[in-house]
VEXDREN-2710 file (C-alpha; in Angstrom, 1 decimal):
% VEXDREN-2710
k/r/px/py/pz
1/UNK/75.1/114.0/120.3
2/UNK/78.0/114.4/117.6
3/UNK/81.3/113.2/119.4
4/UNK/83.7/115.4/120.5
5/UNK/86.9/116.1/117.7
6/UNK/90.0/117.3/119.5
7/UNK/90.3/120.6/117.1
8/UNK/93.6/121.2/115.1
9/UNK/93.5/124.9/114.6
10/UNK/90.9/127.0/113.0
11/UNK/90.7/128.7/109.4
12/UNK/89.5/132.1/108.7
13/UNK/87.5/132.7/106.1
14/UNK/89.3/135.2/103.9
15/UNK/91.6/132.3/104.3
16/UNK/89.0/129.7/103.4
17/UNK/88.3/131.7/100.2
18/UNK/91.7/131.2/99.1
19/UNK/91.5/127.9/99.8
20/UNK/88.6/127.4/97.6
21/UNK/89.8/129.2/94.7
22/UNK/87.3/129.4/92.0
23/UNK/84.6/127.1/93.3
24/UNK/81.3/128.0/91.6
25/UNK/80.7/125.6/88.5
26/UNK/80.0/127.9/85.0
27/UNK/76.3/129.1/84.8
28/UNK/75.7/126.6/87.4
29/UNK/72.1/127.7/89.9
30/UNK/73.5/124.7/92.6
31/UNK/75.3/127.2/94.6
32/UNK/75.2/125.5/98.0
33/UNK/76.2/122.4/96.9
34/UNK/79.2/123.6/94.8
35/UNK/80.5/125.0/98.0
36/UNK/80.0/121.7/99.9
37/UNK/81.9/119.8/96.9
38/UNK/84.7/122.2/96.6
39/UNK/85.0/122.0/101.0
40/UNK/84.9/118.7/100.5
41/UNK/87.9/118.3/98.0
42/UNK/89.9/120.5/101.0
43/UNK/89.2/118.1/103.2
44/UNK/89.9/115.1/101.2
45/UNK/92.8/116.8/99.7
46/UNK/94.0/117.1/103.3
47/UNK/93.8/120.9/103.2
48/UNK/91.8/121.1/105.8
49/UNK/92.3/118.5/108.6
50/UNK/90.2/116.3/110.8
51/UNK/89.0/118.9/113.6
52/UNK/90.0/122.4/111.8
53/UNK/87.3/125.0/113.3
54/UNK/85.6/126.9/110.5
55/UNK/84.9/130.7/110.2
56/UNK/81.1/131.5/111.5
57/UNK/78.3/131.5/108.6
58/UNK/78.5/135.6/108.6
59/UNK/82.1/135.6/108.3
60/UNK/82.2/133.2/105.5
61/UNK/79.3/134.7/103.9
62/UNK/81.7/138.3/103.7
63/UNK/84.8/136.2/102.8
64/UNK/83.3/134.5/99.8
65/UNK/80.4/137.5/98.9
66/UNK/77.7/135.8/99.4
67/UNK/74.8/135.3/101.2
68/UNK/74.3/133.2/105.0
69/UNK/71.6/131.4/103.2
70/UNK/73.6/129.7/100.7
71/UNK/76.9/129.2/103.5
72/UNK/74.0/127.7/106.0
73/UNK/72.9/125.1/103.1
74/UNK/76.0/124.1/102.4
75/UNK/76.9/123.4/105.9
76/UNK/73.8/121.5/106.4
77/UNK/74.9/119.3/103.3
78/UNK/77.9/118.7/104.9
79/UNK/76.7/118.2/108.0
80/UNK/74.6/115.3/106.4
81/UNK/77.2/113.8/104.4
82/UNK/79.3/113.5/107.8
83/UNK/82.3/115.9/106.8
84/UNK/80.6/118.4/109.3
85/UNK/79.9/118.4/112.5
86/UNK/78.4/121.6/114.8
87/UNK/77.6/122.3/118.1
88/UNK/76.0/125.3/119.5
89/UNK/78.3/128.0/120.8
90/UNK/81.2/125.7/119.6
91/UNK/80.6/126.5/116.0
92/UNK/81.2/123.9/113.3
93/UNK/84.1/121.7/112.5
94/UNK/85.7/119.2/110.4
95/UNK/84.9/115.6/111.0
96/UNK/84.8/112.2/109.8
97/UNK/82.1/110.7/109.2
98/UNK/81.5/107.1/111.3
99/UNK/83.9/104.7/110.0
100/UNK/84.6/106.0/107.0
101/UNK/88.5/107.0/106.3
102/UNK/90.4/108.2/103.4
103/UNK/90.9/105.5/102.1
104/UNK/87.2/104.5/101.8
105/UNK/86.8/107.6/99.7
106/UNK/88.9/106.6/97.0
107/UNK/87.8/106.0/94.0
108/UNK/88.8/102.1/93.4
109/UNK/88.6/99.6/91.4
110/UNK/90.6/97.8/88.3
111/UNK/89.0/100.7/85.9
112/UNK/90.8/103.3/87.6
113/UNK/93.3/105.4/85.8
114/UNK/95.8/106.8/88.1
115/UNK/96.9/109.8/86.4
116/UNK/97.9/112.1/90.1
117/UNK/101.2/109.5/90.5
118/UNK/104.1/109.9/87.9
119/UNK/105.5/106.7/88.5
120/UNK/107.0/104.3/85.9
121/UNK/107.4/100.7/86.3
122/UNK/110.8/99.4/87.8
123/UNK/113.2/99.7/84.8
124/UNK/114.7/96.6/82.7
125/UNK/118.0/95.3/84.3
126/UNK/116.4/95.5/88.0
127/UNK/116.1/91.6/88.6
128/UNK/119.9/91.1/87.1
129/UNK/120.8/93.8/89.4
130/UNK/118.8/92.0/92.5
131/UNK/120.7/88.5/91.5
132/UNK/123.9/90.6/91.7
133/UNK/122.9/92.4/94.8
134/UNK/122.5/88.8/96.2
135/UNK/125.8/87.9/96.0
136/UNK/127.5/91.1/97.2
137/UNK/124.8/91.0/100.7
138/UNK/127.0/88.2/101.6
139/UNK/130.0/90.8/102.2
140/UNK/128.1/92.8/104.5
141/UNK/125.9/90.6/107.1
142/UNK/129.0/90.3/109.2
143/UNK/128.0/94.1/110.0
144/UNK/125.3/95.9/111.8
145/UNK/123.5/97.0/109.1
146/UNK/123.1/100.4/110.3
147/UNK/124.8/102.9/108.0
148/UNK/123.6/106.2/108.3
149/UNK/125.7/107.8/105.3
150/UNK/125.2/105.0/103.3
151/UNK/127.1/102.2/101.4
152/UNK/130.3/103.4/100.3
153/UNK/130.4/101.7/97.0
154/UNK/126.7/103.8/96.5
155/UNK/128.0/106.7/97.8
156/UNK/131.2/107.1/95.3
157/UNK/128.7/105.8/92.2
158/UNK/126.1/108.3/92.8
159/UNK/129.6/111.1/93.2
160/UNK/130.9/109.4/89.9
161/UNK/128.0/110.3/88.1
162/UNK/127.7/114.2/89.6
163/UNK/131.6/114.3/88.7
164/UNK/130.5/113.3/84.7
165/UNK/127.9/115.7/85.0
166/UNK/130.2/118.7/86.0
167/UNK/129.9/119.1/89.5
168/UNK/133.1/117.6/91.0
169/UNK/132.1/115.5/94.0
170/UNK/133.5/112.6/96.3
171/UNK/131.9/109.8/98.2
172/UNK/132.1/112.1/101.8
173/UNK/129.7/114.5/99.8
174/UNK/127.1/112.1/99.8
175/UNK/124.3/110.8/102.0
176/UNK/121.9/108.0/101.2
177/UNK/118.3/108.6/101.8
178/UNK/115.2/107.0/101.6
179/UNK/114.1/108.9/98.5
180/UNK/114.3/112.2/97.4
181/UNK/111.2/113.6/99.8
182/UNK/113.2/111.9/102.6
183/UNK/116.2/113.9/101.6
184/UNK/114.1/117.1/101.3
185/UNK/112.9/116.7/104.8
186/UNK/115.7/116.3/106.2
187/UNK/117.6/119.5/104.4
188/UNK/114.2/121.3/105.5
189/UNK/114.2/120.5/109.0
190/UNK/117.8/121.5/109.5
191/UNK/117.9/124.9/107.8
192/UNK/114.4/126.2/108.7
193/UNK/112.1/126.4/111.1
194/UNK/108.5/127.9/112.4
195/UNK/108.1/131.3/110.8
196/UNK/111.3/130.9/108.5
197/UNK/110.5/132.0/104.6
198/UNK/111.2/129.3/101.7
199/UNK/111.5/131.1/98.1
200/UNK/109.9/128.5/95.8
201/UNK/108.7/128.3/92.0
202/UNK/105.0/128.6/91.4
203/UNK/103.8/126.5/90.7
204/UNK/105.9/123.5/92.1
205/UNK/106.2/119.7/93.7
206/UNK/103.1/119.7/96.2
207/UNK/104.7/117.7/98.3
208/UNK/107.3/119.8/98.8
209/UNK/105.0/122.4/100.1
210/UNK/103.5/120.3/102.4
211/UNK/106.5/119.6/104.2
212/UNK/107.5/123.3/104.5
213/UNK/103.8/123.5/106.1
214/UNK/104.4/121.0/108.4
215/UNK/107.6/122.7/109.3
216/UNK/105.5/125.7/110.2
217/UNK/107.4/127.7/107.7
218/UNK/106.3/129.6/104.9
219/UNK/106.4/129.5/101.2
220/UNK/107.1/132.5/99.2
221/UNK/106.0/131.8/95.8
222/UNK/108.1/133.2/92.4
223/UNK/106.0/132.6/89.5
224/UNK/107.7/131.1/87.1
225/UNK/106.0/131.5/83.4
226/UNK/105.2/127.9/81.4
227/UNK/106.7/129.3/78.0
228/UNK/109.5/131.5/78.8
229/UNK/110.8/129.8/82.1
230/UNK/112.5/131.4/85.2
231/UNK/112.6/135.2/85.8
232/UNK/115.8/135.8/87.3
233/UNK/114.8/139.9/87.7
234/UNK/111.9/138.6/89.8
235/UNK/113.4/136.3/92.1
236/UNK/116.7/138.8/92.7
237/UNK/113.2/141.4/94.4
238/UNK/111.6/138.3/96.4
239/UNK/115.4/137.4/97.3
240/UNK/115.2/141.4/98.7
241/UNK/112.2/141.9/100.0
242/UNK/111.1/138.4/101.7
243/UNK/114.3/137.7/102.5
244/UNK/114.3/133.9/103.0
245/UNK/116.0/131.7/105.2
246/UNK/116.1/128.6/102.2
247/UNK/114.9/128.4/98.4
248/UNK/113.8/125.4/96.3
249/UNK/114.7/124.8/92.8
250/UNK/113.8/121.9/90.1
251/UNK/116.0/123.2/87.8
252/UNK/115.5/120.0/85.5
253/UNK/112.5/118.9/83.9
254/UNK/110.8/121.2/86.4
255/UNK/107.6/119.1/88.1
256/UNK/105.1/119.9/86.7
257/UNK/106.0/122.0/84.0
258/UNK/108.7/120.1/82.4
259/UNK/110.7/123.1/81.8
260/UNK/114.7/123.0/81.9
261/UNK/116.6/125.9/83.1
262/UNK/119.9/126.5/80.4
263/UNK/123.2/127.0/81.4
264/UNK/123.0/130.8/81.4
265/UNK/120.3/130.8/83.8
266/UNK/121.5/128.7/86.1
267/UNK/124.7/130.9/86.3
268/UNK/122.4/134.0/86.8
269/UNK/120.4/132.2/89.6
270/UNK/123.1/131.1/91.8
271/UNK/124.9/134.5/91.5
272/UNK/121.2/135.9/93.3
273/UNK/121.5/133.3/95.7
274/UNK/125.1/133.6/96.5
275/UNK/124.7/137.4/96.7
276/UNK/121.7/137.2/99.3
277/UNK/123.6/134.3/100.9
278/UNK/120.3/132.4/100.8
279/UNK/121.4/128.2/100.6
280/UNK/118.9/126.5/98.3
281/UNK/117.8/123.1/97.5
282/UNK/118.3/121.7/94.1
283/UNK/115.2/118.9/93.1
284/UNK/117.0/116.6/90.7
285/UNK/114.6/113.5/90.9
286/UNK/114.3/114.1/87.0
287/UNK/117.1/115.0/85.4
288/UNK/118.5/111.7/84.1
289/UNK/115.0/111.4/82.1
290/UNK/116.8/113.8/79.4
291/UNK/114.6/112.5/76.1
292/UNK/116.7/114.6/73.9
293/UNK/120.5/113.0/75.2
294/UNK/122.1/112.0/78.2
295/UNK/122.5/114.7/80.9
296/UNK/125.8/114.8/80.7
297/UNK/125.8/116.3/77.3
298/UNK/123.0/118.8/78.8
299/UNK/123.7/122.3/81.2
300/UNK/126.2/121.8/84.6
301/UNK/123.9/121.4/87.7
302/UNK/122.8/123.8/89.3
303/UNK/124.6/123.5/92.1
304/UNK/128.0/123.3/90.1
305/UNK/128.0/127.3/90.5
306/UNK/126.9/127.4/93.9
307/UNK/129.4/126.1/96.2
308/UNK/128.5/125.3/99.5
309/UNK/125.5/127.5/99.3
310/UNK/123.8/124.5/97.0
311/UNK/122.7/121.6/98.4
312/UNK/121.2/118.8/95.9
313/UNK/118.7/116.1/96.0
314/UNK/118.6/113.1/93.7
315/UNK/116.1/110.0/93.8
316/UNK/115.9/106.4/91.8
317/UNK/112.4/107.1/92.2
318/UNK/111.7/107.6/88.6
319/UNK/114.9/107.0/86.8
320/UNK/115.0/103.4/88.1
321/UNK/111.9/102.2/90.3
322/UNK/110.2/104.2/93.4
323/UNK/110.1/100.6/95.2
324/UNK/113.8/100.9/96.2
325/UNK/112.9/103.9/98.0
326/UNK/116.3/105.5/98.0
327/UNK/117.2/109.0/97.0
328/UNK/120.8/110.9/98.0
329/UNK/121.9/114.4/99.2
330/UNK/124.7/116.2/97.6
331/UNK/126.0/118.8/99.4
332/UNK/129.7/120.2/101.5
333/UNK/131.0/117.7/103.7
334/UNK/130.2/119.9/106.5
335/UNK/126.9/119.5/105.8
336/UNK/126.4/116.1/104.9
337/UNK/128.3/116.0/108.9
338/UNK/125.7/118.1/110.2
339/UNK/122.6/116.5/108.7
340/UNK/124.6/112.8/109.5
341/UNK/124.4/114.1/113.0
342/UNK/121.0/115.5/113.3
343/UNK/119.2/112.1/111.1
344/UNK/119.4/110.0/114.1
345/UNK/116.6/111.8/115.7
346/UNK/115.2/110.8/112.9
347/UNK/116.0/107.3/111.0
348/UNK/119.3/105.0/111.4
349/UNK/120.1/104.7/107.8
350/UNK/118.6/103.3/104.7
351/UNK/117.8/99.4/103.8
352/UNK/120.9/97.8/103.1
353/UNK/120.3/95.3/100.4
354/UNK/118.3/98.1/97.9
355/UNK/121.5/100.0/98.1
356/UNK/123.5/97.2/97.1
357/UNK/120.6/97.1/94.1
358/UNK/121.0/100.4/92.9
359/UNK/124.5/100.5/92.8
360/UNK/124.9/97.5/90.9
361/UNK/122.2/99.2/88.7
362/UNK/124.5/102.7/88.7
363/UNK/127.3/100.8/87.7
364/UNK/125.2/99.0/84.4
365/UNK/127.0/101.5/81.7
366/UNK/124.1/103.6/81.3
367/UNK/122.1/100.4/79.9
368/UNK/119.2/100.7/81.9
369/UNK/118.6/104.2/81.8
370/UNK/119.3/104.3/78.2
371/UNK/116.0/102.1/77.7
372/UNK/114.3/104.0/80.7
373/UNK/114.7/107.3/78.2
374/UNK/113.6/105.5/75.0
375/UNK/110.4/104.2/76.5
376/UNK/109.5/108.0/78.0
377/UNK/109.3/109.1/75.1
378/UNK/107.5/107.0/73.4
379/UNK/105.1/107.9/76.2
380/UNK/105.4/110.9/76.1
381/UNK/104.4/111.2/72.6
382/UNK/101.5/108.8/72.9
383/UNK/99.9/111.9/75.8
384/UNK/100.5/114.2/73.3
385/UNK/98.8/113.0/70.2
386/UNK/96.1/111.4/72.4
387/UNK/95.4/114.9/73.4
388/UNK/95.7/116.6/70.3
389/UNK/92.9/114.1/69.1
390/UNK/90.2/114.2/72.3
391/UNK/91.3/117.7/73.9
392/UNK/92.3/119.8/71.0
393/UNK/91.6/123.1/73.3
394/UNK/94.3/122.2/75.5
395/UNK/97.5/123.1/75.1
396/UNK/101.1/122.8/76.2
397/UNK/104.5/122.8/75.7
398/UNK/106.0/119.6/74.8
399/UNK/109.4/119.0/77.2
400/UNK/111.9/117.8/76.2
401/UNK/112.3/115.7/79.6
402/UNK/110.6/115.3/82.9
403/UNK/107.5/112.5/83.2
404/UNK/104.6/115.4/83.0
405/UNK/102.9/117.7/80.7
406/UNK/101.7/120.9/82.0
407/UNK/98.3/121.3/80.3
408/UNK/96.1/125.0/79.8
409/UNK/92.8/124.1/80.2
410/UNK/90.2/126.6/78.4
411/UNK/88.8/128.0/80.9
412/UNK/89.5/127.7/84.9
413/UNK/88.0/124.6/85.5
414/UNK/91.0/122.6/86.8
415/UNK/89.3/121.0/90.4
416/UNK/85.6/120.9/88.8
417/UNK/87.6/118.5/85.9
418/UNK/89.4/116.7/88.6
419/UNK/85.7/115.7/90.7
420/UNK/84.3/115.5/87.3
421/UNK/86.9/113.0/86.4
422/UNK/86.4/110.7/89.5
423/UNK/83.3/110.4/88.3
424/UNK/85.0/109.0/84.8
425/UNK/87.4/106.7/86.4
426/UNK/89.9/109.1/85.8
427/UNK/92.4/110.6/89.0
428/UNK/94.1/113.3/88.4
429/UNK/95.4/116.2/90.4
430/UNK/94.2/119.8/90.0
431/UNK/96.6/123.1/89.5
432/UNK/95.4/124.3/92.6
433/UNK/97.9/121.5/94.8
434/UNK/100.7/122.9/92.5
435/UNK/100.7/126.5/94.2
436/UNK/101.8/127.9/97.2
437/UNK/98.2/128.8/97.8
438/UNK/95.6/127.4/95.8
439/UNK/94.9/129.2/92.3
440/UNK/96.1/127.6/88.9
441/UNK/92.1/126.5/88.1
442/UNK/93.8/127.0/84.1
443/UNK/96.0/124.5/84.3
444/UNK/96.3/120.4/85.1
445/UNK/99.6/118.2/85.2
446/UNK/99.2/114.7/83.0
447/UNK/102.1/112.2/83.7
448/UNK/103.1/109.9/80.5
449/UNK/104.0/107.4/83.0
450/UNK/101.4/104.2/81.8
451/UNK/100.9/102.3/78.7
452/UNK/99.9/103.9/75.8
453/UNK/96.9/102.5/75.4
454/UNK/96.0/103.3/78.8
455/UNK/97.3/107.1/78.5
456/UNK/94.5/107.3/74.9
457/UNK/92.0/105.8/77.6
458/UNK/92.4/108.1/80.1
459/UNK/92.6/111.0/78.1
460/UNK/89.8/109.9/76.1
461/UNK/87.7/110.1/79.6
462/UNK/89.0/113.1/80.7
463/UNK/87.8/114.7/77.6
464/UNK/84.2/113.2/78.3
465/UNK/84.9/114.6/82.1
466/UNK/85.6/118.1/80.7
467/UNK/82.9/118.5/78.2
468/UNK/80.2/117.5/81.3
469/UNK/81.8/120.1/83.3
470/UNK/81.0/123.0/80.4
471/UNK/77.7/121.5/79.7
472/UNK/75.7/121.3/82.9
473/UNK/75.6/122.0/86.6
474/UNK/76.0/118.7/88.5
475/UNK/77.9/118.0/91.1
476/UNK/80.2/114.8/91.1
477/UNK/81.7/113.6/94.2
478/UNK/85.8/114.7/94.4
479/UNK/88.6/112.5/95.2
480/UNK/91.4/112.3/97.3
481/UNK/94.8/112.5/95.4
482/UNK/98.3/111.5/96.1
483/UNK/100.6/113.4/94.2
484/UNK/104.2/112.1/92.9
END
């Protein structure tokens, strides 16, 4: 008897079909067991949970227009591989199959290119910075450790550097989080709610969708065009007609398209939002990797023509080293107050000492992002012509900032490539967890975030993954992804 799974909700199956997107392989006769791959990427994906109830064979047979003979296969193939369980008159549901977890599912070993994570290395200057962070630790273990704001001396650095930027701001405008994610979360969580609408880009940060899942909210996608950017026009009707309680914008070096928003624009966006008095979020995780110059030479923030309406997020994730885990809210001191208040239901504060680490870092001259920016785009160039040389169908634009390229695939065969690569050694996240709901099988993000000669490597594999996908019908096992 299969064990009983406490059920987390069920999905319907004009839902389900969404879900799956476009998940027939070309000319491929295998069509049971393309459905069980592609369910089984949702579920390892996390898009559909341990004990989600699926839609009955008939109703998934209408959903997806085909026939109860092929959905009944690829349930039994499921069924056998574990990821299904059925009872009669319960139906059939997701499980897990007997002490196997995510983790086990992984592809692993010391072959594996992780291209899902856009992560640098820690950046040079951080073990001068710890040496100094040392010393100054010495000041503060008279105290209680708990500071739920954050280090003064962080707090006015990380203001400094907004104030250079041209967005006037002082330390009481800031609050310290445990990276940028954190920060979102926490903006999130006060401002909306079950049912409440969030106006974002599409595609956009999946992460960032998740969390305004988990919030029970929902996310009302604006597309926004790889070549020619934001559509203002468009975004002023969705403002209208969906009117949402929150938006989220990554203004700079947009994840994943790389695209920056110019000075006009912004000034055009926040006069929509200030209009429809809708507050938004401002990503900024990546807008000190300006290849071109330093950001202060580049467009005001966002939120410098917002007011109190904009509320920014920041991160030393990928400017300095995601193993500080500290990111930072900008935003009206009567916010900052409110979301001070409301974070102890939540966390006491951030770590101390990495505080004391990036600010001694902040405080370097601009040394250490200097090098940070030279070594990107080296990077970045070495994706590009590695790409040009084993994937000369795919194209993209070339940004002039960010960590990511935003690649159009020849035909829409973005999660196919993404199984298919597993089976290369080769991680990478499909378009599909960039949108709001599923789609984008044209495009795939590539982070220029290892070595070069890992980057040729991986690309040189992914090219080998793709041309397998367009030459037969086989089915390789997918992979989980974590997307940064």
């Amino acid at each position: 008897m299969e064990p009983l799974i406490p059920l987390t909700g069920r999905v319907s199956g004009p839902k389900l079909a969404i879900l799956l997107g476009s998940w027939r392989q070309s000319g491929s006769r295998h069509g049971a067991a393309d459905l069980a791959a592609a369910v089984e990427l949702l579920v390892l994906d996390g898009r559909l949970p341990l004990g989600t109830k699926l839609p009955a064979e008939r109703e998934l047979a209408e959903a997806l227009d085909v026939s109860r003979t092929l959905i009944g296969a690829a349930l039994d193939k499921l069924r056998a591989d574990g990821l299904v369980a059925s009872r009669r008159g319960a139906g059939s549901w997701i499980a897990a199959p007997g002490g196997r977890g995510r983790s086990a599912i992984l592809p692993t070993g010391e072959d594996l290119i992780d291209l899902a994570q856009a992560c640098p290395p820690a950046v040079a200057g951080l073990v001068p910075a710890v040496d100094a962070a040392r010393k100054a630790l010495v000041d503060h273990l008279g105290e209680n450790g708990y500071e739920v704001r954050g280090l003064r001396v962080l707090r006015e650095r990380i203001a400094r550097r907004y104030t250079e930027r041209g967005l006037p701001t002082n330390a009481g405008q800031v609050m310290v989080t445990n990276g940028a994610h954190h920060a979102f979360v926490q903006v999130l969580r006060m401002l909306a709610g079950p049912g409440d609408r969030v106006l974002v880009e599409q595609p956009t940060y999946p992460n960032s969708l998740e969390a305004i899942g988990a919030a029970h909210a929902i996310g009302v996608p604006v597309p926004l065009d790889p070549v020619t950017g934001w559509d203002v026009v468009g975004i002023e009707a969705a403002l209208r007609q969906s009117a949402p309680r929150l938006a989220y914008f990554v203004a700079d070096f947009h994840n994943p398209t790389g695209l920056r928003m110019d000075a006009a624009g912004r000034e055009r966006l926040a006069a929509a939002l200030n209009r429809a008095r809708t507050p938004a979020i401002i990503d900024e995780t990546l807008v000190e990797l300006d290849l071109e110059g330093d950001p202060v030479d580049g467009p005001p923030p966002l939120g410098a023509f917002m007011g109190d309406l904009g509320i920014t997020i920041g991160s030393a994730s990928k400017s300095h080293w995601a193993g500080l885990r500290l990111g930072w809210i900008r935003a009206s001191e009567d916010i900052i107050g409110r979301l001070v208040a409301a974070r102890f239901a939540v966390d006491l504060g951030s770590p101390v000492f990495e505080q004391l680490v990036l600010a001694e870092l902040l405080d370097d001259g601009g040394a250490a992002l200097a090098h940070r920016r030279q070594e990107t785009l080296a990077l970045r160039d070495a994706l590009t012509g590695a790409l040009n040389w084993y994937c000369p169908e795919w194209t993209f634009t070339v940004p002039s900032g960010g960590l990511s390229l935003w690649c159009r695939l020849p035909e829409p065969m973005s999660t196919r490539l993404a199984v298919a690569a597993a089976g290369h050694g080769v991680q990478v996240a499909p378009g599909s967890r960039f949108g709001v709901h599923g789609g984008l099988e044209r495009w795939l993000r590539l982070p220029y975030a290892l070595p070069a000669e890992t980057l040729f490597e991986a690309v040189r594999r992914l090219g080998a993954a793709a041309a397998s996908v367009a030459a037969t019908p086989a089915v390789v096992a997918p992979v989980a992804v974590q997307v940064t």
